[in-house]
Biotite code that builds the C-alpha atoms (Angstrom):
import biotite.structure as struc

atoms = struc.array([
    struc.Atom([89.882, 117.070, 37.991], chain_id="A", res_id=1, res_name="UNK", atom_name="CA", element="C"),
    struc.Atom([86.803, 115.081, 37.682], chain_id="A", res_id=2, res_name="UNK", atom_name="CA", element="C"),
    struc.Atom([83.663, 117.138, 39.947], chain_id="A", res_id=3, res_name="UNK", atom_name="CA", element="C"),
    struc.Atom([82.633, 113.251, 40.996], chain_id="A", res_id=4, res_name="UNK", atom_name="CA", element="C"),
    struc.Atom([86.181, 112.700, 42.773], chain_id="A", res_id=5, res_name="UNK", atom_name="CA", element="C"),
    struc.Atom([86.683, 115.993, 44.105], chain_id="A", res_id=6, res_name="UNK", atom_name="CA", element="C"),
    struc.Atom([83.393, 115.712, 45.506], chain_id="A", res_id=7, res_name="UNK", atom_name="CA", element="C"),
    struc.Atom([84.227, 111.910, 46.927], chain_id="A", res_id=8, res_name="UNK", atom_name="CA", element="C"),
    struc.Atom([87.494, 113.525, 48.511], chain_id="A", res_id=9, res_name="UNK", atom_name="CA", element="C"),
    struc.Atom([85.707, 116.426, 49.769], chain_id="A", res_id=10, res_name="UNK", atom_name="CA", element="C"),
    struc.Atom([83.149, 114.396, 51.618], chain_id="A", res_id=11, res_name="UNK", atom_name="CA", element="C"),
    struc.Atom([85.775, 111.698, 53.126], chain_id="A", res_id=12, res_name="UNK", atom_name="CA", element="C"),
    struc.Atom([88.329, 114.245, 54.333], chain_id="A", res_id=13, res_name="UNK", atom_name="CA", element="C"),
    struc.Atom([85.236, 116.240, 56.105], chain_id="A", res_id=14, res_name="UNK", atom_name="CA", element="C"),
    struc.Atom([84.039, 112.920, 57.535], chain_id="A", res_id=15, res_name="UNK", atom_name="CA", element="C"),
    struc.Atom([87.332, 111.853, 58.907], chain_id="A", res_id=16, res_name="UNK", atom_name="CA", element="C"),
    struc.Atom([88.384, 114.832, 60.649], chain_id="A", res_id=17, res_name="UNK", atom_name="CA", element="C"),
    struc.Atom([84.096, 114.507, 62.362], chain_id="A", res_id=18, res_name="UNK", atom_name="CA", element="C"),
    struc.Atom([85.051, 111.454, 63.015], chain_id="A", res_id=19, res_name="UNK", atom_name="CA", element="C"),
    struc.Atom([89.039, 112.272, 64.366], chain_id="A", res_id=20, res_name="UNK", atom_name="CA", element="C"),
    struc.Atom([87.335, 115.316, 66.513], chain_id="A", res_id=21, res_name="UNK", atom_name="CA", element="C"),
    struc.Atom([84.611, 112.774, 68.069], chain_id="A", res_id=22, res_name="UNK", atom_name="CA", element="C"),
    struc.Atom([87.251, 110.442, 68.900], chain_id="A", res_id=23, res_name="UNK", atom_name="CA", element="C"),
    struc.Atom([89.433, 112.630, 70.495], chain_id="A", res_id=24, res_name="UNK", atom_name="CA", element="C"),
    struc.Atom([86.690, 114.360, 72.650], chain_id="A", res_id=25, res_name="UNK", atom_name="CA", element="C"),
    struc.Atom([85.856, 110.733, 73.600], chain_id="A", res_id=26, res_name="UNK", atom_name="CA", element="C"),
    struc.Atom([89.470, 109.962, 74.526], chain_id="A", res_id=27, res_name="UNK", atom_name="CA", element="C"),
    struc.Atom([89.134, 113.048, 77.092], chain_id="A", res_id=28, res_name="UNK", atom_name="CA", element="C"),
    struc.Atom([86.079, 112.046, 78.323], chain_id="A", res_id=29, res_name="UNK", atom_name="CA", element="C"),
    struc.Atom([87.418, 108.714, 78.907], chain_id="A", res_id=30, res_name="UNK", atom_name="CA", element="C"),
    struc.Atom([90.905, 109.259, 80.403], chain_id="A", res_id=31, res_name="UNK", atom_name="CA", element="C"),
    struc.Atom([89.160, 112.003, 82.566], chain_id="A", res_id=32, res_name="UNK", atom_name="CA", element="C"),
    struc.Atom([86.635, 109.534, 83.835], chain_id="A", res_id=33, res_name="UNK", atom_name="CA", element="C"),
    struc.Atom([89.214, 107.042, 84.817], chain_id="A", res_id=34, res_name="UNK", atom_name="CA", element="C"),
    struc.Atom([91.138, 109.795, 86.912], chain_id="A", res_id=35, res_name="UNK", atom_name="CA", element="C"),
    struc.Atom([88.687, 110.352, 89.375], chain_id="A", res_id=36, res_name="UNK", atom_name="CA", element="C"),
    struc.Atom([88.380, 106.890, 89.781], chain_id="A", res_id=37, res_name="UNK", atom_name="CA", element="C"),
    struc.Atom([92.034, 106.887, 90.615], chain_id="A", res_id=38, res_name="UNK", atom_name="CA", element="C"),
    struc.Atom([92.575, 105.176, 94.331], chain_id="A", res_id=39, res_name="UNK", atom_name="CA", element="C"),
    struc.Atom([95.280, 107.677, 94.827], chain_id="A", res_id=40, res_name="UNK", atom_name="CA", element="C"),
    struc.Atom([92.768, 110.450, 95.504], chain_id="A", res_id=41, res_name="UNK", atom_name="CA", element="C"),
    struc.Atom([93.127, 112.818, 98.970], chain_id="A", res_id=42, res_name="UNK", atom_name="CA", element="C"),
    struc.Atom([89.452, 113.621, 100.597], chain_id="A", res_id=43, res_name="UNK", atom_name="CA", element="C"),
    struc.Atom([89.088, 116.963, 101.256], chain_id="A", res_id=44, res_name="UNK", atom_name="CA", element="C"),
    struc.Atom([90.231, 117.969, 104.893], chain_id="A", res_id=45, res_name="UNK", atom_name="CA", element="C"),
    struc.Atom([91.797, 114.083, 104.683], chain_id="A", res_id=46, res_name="UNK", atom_name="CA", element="C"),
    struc.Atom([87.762, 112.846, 106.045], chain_id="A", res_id=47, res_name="UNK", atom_name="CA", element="C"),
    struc.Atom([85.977, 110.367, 103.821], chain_id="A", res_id=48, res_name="UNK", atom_name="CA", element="C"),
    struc.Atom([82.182, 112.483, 104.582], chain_id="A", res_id=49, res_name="UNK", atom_name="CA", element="C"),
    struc.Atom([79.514, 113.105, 102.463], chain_id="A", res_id=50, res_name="UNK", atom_name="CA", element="C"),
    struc.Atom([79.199, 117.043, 102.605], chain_id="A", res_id=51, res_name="UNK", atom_name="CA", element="C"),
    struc.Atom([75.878, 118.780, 102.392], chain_id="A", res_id=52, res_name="UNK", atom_name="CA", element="C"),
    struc.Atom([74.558, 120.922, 99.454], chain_id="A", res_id=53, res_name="UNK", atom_name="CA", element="C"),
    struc.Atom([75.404, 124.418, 100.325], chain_id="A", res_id=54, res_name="UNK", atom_name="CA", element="C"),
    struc.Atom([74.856, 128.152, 98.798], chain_id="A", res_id=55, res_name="UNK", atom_name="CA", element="C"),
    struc.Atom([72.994, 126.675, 96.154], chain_id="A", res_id=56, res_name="UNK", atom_name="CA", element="C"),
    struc.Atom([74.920, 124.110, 95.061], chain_id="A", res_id=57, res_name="UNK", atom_name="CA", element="C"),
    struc.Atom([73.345, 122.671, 91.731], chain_id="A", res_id=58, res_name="UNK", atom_name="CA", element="C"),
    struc.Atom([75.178, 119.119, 92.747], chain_id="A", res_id=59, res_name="UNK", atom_name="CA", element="C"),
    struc.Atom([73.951, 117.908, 95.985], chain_id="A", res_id=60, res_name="UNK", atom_name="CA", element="C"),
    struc.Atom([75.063, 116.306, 98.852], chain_id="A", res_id=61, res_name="UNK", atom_name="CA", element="C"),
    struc.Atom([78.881, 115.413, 98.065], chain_id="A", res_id=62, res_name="UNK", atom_name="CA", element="C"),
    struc.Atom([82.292, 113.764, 98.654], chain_id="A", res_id=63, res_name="UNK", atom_name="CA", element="C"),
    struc.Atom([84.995, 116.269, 97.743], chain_id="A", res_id=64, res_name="UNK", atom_name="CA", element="C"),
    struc.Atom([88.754, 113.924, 96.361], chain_id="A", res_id=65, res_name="UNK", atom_name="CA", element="C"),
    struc.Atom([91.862, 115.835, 94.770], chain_id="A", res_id=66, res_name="UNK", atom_name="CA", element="C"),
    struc.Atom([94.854, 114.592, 93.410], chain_id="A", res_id=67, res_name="UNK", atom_name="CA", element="C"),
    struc.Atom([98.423, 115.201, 94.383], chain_id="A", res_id=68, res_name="UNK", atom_name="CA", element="C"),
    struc.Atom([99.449, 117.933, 92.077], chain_id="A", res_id=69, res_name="UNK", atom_name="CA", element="C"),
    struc.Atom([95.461, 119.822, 93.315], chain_id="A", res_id=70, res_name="UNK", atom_name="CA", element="C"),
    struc.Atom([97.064, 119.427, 97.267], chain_id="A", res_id=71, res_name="UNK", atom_name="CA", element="C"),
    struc.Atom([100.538, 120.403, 96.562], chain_id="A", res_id=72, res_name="UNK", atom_name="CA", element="C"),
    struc.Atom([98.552, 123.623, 96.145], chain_id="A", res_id=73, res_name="UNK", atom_name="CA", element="C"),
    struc.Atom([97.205, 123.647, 99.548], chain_id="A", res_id=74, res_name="UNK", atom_name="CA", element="C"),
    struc.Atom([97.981, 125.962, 102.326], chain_id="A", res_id=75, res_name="UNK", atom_name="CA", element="C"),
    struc.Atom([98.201, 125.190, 105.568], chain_id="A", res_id=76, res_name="UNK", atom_name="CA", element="C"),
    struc.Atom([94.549, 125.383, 106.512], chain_id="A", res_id=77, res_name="UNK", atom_name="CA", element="C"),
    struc.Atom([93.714, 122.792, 103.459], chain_id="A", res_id=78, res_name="UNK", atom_name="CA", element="C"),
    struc.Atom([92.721, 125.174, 101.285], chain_id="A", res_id=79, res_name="UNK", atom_name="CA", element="C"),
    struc.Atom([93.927, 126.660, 97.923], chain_id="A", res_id=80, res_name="UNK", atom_name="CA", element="C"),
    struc.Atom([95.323, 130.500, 99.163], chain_id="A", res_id=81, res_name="UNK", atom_name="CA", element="C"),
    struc.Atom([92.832, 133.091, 98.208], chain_id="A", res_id=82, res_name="UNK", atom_name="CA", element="C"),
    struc.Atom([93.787, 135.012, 94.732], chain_id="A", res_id=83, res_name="UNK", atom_name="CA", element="C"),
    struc.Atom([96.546, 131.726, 93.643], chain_id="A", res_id=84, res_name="UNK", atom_name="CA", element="C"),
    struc.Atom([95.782, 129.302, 90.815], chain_id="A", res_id=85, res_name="UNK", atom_name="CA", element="C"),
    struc.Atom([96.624, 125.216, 91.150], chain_id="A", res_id=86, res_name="UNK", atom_name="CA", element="C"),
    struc.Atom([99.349, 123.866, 88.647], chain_id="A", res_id=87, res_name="UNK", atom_name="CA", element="C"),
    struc.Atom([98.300, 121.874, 84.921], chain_id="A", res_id=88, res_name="UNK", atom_name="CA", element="C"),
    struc.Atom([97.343, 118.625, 85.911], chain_id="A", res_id=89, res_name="UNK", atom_name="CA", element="C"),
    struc.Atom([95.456, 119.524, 89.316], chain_id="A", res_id=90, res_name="UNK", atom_name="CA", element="C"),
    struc.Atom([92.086, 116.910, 89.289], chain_id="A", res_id=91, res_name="UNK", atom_name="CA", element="C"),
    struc.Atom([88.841, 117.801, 92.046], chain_id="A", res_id=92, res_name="UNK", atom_name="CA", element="C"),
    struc.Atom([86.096, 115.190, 91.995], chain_id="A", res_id=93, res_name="UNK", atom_name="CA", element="C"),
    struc.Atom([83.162, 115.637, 93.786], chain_id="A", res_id=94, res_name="UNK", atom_name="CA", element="C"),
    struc.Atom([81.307, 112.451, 93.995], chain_id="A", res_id=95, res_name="UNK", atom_name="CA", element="C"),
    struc.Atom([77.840, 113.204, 94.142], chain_id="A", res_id=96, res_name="UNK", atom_name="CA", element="C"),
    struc.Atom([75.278, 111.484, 96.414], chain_id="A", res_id=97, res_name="UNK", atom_name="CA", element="C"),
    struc.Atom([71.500, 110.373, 96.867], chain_id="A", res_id=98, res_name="UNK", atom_name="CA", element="C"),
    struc.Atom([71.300, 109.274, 100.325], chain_id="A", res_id=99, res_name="UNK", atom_name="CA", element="C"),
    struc.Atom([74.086, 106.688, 100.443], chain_id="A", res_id=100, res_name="UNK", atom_name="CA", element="C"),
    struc.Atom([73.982, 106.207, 96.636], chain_id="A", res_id=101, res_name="UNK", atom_name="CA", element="C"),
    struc.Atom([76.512, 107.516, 93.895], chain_id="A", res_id=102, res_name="UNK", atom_name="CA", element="C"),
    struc.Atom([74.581, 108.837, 91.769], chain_id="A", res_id=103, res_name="UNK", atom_name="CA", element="C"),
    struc.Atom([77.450, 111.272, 89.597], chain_id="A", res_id=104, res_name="UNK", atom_name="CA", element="C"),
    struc.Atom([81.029, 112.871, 89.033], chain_id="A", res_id=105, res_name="UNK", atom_name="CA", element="C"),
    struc.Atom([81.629, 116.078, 88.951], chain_id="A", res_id=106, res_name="UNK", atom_name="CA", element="C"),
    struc.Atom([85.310, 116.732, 87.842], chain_id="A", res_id=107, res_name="UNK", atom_name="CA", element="C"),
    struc.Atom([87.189, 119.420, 87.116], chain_id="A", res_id=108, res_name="UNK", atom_name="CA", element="C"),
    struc.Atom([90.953, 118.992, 85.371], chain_id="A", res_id=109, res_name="UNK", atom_name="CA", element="C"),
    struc.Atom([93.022, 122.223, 85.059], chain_id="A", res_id=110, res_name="UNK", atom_name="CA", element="C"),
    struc.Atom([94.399, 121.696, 81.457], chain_id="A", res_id=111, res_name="UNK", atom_name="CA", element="C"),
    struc.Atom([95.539, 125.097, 79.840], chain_id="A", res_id=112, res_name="UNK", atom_name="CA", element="C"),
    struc.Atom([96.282, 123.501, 76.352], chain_id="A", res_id=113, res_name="UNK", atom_name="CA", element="C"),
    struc.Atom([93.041, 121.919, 75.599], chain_id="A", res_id=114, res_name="UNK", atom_name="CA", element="C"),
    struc.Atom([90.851, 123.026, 73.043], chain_id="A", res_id=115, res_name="UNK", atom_name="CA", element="C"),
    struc.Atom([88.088, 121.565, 75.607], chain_id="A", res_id=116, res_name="UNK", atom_name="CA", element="C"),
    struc.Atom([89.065, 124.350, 78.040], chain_id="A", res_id=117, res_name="UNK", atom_name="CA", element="C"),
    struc.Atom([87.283, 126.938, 79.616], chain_id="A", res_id=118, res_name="UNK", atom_name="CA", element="C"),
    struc.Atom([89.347, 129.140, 81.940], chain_id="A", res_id=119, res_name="UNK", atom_name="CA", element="C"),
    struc.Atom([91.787, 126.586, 82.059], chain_id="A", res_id=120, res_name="UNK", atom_name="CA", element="C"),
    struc.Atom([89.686, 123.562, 83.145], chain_id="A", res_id=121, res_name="UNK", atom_name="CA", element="C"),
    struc.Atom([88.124, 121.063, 81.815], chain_id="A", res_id=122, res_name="UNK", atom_name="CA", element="C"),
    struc.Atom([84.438, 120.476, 83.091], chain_id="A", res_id=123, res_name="UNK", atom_name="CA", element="C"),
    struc.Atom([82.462, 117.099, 82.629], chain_id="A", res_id=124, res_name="UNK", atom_name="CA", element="C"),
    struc.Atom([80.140, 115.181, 85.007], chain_id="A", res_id=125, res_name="UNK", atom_name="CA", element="C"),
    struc.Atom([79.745, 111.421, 84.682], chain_id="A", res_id=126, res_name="UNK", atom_name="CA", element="C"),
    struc.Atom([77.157, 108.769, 85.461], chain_id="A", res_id=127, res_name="UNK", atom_name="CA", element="C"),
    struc.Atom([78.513, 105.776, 87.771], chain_id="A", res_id=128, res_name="UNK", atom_name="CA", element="C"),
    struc.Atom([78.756, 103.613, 84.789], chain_id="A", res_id=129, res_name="UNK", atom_name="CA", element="C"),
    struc.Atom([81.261, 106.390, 83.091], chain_id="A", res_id=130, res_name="UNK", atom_name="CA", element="C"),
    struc.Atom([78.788, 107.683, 80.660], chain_id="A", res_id=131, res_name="UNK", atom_name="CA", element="C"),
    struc.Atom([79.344, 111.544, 80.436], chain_id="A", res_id=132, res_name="UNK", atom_name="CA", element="C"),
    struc.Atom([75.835, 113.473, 81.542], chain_id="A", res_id=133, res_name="UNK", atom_name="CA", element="C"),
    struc.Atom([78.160, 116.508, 80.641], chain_id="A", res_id=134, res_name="UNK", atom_name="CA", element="C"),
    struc.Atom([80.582, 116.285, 78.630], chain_id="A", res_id=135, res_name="UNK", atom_name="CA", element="C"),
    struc.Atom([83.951, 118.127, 78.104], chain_id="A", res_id=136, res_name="UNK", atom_name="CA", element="C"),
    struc.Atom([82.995, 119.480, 74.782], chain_id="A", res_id=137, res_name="UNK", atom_name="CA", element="C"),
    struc.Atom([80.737, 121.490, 76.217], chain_id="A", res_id=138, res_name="UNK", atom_name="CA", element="C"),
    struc.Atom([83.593, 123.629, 77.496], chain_id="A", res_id=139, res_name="UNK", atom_name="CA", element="C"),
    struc.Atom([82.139, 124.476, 81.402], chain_id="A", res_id=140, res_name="UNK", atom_name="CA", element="C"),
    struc.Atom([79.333, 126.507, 79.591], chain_id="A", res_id=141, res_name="UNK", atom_name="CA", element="C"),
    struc.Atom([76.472, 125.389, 82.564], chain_id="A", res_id=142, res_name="UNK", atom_name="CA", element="C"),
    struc.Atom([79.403, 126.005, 85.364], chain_id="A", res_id=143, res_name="UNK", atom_name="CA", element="C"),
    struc.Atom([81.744, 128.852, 84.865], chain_id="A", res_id=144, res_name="UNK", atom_name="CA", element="C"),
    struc.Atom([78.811, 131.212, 85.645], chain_id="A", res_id=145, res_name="UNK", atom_name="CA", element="C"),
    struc.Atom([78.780, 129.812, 88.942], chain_id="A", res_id=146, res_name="UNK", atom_name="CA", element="C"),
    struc.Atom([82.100, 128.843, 89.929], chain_id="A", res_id=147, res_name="UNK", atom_name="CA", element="C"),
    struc.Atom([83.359, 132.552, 88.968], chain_id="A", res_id=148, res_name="UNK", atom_name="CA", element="C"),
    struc.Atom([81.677, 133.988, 91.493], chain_id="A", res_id=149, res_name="UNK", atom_name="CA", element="C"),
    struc.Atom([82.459, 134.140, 95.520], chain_id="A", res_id=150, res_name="UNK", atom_name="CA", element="C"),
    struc.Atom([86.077, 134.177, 96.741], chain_id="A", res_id=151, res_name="UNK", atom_name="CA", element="C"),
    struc.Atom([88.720, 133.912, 94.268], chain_id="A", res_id=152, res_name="UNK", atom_name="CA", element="C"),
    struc.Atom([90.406, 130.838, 94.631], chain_id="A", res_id=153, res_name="UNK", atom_name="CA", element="C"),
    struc.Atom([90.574, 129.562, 90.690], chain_id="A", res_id=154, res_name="UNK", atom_name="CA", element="C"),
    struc.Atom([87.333, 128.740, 89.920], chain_id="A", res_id=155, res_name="UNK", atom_name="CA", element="C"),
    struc.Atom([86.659, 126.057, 92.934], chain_id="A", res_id=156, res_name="UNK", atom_name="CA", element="C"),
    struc.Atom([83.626, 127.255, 95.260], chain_id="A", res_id=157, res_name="UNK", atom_name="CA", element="C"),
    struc.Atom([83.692, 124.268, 97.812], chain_id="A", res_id=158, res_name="UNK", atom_name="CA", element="C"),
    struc.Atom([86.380, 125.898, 99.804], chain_id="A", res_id=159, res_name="UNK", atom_name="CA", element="C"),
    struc.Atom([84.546, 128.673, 100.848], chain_id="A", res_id=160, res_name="UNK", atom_name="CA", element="C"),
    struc.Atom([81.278, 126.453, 101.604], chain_id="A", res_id=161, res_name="UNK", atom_name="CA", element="C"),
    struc.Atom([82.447, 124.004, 103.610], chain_id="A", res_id=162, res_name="UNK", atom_name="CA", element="C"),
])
């Protein structure tokens, strides 16, 4: 085989699977975005309130939103049961504020087949505008340190801070 081709091949099958990898973290970022703008979204303890910042709480003053299959897992006090995990497919948003202002989305998406995993969930945050200021890719790396800590209640802290 001619070094030249081989060399041509090598470089455009390395370049498309970049390029296949980049598109499909974008695809995650994107369809995880548009969940937690879903309208379909519960507030936590069913009150549309901006929660304060508490035990150190690197996101600030916050709305907390789940989706169906995150409050099927709910007990009777509103709260995932201490030592239980929520189902594939449970979404929490927190919707992060200045003052009255959105300023970010925090989401975690408990996904136990994706490569963009870490202990099950996916972690990203996202500007209003959808642009991730942490993406998925990043695999919770800045939040698993914190969010395995406290009670045990799969990785979510708010329940035991609010």
């Amino acid at each position: 085989m001619n070094k030249n081709i081989f060399r041509v091949s090598a470089i455009f099958i390395f370049s498309t699977s970049v390029f296949y990898v980049s598109c499909k973290k974008n695809k995650t970022n994107q369809d995880l975005y548009n969940e937690c703008k879903l309208a379909d979204l519960t507030f936590y303890k069913s009150k549309d309130t901006i929660y304060d910042a508490k035990g150190g709480s690197p996101h600030g003053n916050f709305k907390l939103k789940f989706n169906s299959k995150a409050v099927a897992s709910f007990g009777n006090d509103g709260k995932l049961p201490v030592g239980q995990n929520f189902n594939d497919g449970a979404l929490i948003v927190k919707e992060v504020y200045s003052g009255a202002e959105l300023i970010l989305y925090a989401v975690m998406k408990k996904d136990s087949k994706s490569k963009y995993g870490a202990n099950k969930w996916l972690w990203a945050e996202y500007k209003p505008n959808g642009d991730a200021a942490y993406n998925v890719a990043e695999q919770g790396k800045s939040c698993t340190s914190c969010h395995s800590t406290g009670i045990a209640r799969d990785f979510i802290r708010s329940f035991d801070l609010h």
